[in-house]
N, C-alpha and C positions, 0 to 999 in steps of 0.2 A: 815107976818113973813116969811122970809126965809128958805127954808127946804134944809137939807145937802144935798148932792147930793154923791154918791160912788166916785170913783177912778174911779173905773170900769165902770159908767156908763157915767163920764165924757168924757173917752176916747174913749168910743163907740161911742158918739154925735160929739167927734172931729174928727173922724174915717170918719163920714157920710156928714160931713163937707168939709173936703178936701180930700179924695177919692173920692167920686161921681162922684167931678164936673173933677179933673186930668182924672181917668179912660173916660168922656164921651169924654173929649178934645183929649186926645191921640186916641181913637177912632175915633172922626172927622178925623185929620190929616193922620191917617192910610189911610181912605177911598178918605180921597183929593188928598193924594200920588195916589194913585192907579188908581184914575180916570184920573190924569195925566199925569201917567207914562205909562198908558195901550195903549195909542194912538200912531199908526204908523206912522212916518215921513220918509220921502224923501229924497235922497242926489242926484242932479245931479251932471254929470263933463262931459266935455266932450272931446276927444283924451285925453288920461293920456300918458303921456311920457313912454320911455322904463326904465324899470328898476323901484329902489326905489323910492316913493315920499311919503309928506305928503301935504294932501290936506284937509283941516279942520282939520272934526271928524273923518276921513278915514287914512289907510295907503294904498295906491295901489301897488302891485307887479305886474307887469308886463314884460314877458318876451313871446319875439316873439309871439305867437296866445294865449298863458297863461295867465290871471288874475286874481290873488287872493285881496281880499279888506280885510282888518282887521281895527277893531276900531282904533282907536290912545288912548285909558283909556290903560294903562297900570296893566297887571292883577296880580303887586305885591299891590299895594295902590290905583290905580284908576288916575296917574296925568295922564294930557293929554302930549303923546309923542310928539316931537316936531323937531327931530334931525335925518337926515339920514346920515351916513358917509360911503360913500361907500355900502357895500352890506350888512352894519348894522343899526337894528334900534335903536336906544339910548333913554332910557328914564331919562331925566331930572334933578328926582330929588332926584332916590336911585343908578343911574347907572345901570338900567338892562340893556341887549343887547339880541336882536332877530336878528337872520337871515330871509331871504327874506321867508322863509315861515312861516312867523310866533313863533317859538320855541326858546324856551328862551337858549341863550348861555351862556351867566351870570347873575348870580344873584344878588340882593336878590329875582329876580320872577324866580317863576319853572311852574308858566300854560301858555300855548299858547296865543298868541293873539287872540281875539275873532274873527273868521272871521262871515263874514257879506254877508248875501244876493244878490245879485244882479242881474239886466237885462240891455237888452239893450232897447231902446226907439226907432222903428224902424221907426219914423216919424220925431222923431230929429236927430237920431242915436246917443243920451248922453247914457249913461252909470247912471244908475238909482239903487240907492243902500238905501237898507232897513234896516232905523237905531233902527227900536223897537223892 
């Protein structure tokens, strides 16, 4: 014979049912991101020209014995920058502008470009930039 079961105790079994197993999931993927994302990777290049460039995942400024590297994620959305016109750098695909050091000229971003690590490789002499 079948015995009623609450409301309230229905919900708590359907609770335990499909919370558990979400909560362990998003859990895993937390912890898979993270073992992921935690690993440092590498950019070489090597001679970067004078002035703006994009080069991958990099933006290079360079001027006469100066170099600054910034990501190319653009720090309103994240696209990847892609466009240098002149002494500006253009992102894509809200229209922000940065100048050569980085600093947002127009918006819709107002943070800086990430700037980025680097050395030089005195056995290659590449230019060795730390993307994590």
């Amino acid at each position: 014979m079948a015995k009623n079961m609450s409301r309230h105790k229905f919900f708590k079994i359907l609770a335990y049912i499909f919370i558990l197993p979400t909560v362990y999931l998003l859990n895993r993927m937390a912890k898979d991101h993270k073992k992921f994302s935690t690993t440092e990777s590498e950019y070489r290049i090597s001679k970067p020209p004078q002035g703006l460039s994009i080069n991958g995942p990099i933006i290079i400024s360079k001027e006469e014995n100066q170099t600054k590297i910034f990501s190319s994620r653009c720090t309103h959305l994240g696209c990847m920058i892609n466009k240098v016109e002149g002494n500006e750098i253009i992102c894509p695909c809200h229209g922000s502008k940065y100048d050569k050091n980085g600093i947002p000229t127009k918006g819709p971003s107002i943070k800086a470009l990430t700037k980025l690590d680097f050395y030089t490789d005195e056995k290659t002499k590449e230019i060795v930039v730390k993307l994590g």
